[in-house]
C-alpha positions in Angstrom: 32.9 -13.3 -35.9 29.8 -13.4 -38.1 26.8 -10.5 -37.3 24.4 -12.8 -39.4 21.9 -13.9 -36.8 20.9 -17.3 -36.1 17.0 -16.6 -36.5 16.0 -20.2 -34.9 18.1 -19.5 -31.5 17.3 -15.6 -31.3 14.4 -14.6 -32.8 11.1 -14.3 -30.9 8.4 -16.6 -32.4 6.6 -13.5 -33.4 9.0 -11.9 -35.5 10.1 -14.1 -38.8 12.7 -13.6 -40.9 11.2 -11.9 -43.4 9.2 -9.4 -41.2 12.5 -7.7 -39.9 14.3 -7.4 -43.3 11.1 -5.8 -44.3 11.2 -3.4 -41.0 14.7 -3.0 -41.8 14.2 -2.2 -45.3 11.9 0.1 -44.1 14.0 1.9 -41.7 16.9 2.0 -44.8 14.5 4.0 -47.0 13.8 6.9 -44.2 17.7 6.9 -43.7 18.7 7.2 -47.3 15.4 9.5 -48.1 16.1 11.8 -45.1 19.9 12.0 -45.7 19.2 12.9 -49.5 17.4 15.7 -48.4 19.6 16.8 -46.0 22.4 16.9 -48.9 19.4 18.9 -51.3 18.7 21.4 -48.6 22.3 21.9 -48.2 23.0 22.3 -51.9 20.1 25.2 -51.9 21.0 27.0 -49.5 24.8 27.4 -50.3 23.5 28.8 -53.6 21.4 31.1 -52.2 23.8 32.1 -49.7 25.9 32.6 -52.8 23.0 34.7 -54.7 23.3 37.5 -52.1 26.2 39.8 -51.8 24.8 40.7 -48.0 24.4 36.9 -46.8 28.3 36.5 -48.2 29.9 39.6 -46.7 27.9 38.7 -43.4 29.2 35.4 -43.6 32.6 35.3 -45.3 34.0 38.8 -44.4 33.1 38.0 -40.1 35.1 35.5 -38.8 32.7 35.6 -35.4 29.8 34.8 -38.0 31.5 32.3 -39.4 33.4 30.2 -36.7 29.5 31.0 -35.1 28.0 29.1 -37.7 30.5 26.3 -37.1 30.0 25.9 -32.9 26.2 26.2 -33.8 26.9 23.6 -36.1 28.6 21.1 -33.9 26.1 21.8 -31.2 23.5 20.9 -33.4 25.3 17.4 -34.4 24.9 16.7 -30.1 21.8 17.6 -30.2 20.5 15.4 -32.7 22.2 12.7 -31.1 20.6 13.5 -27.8 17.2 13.9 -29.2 17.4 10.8 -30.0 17.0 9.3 -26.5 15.4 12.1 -25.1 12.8 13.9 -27.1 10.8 13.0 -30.1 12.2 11.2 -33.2 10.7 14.3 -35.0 12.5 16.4 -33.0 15.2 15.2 -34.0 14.6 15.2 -37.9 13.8 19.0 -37.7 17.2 19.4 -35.9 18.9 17.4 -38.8 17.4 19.6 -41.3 18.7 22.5 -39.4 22.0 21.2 -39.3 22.0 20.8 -42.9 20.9 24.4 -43.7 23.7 26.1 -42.2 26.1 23.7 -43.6 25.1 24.7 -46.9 25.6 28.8 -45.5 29.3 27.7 -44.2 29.8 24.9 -47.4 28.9 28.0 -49.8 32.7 28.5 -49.9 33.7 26.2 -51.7 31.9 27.0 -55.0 34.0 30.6 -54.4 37.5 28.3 -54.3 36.4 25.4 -56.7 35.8 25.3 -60.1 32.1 24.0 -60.8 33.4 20.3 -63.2 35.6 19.6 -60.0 33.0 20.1 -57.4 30.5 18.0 -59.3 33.4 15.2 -60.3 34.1 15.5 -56.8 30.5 15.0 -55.5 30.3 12.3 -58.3 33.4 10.2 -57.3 31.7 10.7 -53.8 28.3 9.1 -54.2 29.8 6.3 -56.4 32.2 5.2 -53.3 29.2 5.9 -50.6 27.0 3.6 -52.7 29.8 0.5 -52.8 31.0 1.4 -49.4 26.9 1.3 -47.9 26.1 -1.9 -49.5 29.5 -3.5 -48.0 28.5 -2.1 -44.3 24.9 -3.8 -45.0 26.4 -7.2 -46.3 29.1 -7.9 -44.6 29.5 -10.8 -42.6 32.4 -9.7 -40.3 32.0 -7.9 -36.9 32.5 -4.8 -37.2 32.7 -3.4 -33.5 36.2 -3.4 -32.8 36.4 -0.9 -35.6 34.5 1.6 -33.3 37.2 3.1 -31.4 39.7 2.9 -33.7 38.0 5.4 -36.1 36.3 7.3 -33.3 40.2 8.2 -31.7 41.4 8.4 -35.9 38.7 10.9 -35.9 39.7 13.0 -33.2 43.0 12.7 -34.1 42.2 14.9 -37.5 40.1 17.1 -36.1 43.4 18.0 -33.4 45.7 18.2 -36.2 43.8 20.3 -38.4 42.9 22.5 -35.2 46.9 22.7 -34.6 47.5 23.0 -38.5 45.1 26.3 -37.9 48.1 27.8 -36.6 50.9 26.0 -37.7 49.5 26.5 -41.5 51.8 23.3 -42.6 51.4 22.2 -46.3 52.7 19.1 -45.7 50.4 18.1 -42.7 47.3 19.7 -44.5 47.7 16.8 -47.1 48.2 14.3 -43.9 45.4 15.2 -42.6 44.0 15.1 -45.7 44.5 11.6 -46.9 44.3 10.1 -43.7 40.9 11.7 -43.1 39.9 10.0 -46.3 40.9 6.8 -45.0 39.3 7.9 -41.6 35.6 8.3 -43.5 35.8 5.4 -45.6 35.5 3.3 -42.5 33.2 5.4 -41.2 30.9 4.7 -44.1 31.2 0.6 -43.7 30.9 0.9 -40.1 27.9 3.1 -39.8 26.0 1.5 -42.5 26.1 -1.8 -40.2 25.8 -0.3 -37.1 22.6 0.7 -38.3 21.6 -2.6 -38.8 22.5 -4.3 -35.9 20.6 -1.1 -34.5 17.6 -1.8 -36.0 18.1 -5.9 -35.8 19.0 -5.7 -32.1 15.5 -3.0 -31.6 13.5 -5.4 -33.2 14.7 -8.5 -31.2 14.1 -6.6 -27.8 10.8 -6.0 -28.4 11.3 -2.2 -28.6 10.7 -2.2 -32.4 8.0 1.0 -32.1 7.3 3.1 -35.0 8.8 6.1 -32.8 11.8 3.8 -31.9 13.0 2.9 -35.2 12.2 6.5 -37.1 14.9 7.2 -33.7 17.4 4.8 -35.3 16.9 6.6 -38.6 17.4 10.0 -37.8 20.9 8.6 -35.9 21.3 6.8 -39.8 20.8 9.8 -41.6 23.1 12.4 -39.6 26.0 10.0 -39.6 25.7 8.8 -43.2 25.1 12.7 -44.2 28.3 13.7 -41.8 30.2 10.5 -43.5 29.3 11.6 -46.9 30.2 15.6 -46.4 33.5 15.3 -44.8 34.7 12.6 -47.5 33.3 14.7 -50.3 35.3 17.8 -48.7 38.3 15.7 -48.7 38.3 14.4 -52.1 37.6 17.9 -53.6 40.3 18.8 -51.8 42.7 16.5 -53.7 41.0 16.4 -56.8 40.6 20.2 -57.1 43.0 22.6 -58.1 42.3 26.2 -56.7 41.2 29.2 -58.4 
């Protein structure tokens, strides 16, 4: 089934073609904007967090601190989706941009187990397949939904196994989990890049196309994009770096 609309049959009279790509367009730059500074403030503050001896034995020698971090973490990914609906779009930004502070503190790790060349081929290899996979979510002609829960239940099917592999500490599952997580945020990447504009299409079409509304839809954009990007690059460092 094709997500191309048919702008004769569905579009109000007001709204023409080229206003909503332009709207859309719009709400693409905010996404990819916000989301690159998400990934800049992250950067920062993991090498900050690495300039001080305190922050890391705080961090890194405290398991409470750090699985801490992590829950405050994950709390902060609901809350952003929540804020969303419920409070302010700009709520919601500053909440993102929390989120992507302590993910640099807890991300800080890796530069500690990975050589620098791999982390940046890693992050390189990274962009390049978020840039091909982003422009296939936002062209493609094929419906996408169905893909929905069959990521979302792939998804919480790594997450168990590397929650179970926490105790089992099984090579050969780590690089299951691995690869099929890989797999896992690939979709992820083509499916959230068009379910952010059928978002913004759909908005528009209702009527509900505020400024407030759509800088909603971009803050959803940016956290999932940001999460999609993070998680793949963490996997593919994972198999294209070789420990110290």
């Amino acid at each position: 089934m094709s997500t191309e609309f048919n702008f004769q049959e569905q579009y109000p009279a007001e709204v023409s073609e080229a206003r909503l790509r332009e709207i859309f367009a719009g709400v693409m730059q905010r996404v990819y904007g916000w989301m690159s500074l998400g990934l800049l403030l992250t950067t920062i503050v993991a090498f900050i967090t690495l300039s001080s001896e305190m922050v890391l034995r705080l961090v890194l020698g405290n398991m409470l601190v750090f699985w801490g971090l992590v829950i405050a973490e994950l709390v902060l990914v609901v809350s952003v989706n929540r804020a969303i609906n419920r409070l302010s779009s700009g709520v919601g930004l500053a909440l993102f941009f929390l989120y992507s502070a302590l993910s640099g503190v807890t991300l800080s790790v890796i530069f500690l187990a990975y050589g620098l060349g791999t982390i940046l081929l890693a992050f390189g290899t990274t962009t390049l397949i978020f840039i091909i996979l982003t422009v296939v979510g936002l062209t493609t002609k094929e419906d996408l939904t169905k893909w929905g829960p069959i990521l979302f239940v792939g998804l919480l099917g790594i997450i168990l196994a590397s929650v179970l592999n926490f105790f089992f500490a099984s090579a050969a599952l780590d690089w299951i989990v691995t690869y099929v997580g890989i797999l896992i945020f690939l979709g992820l990447i083509v499916y959230d890049s068009n379910l952010i504009k059928k978002m913004t299409f759909a908005t528009v079409l209702q009527g509900n196309g505020s400024q407030e509304v759509l800088n909603g839809i971009a803050v959803m954009g940016a956290l999932r994009l940001y999460l999609d990007f993070i998680n793949l690059f963490l996997r593919l460092l994972r198999v294209l770096g070789r420990r110290r």
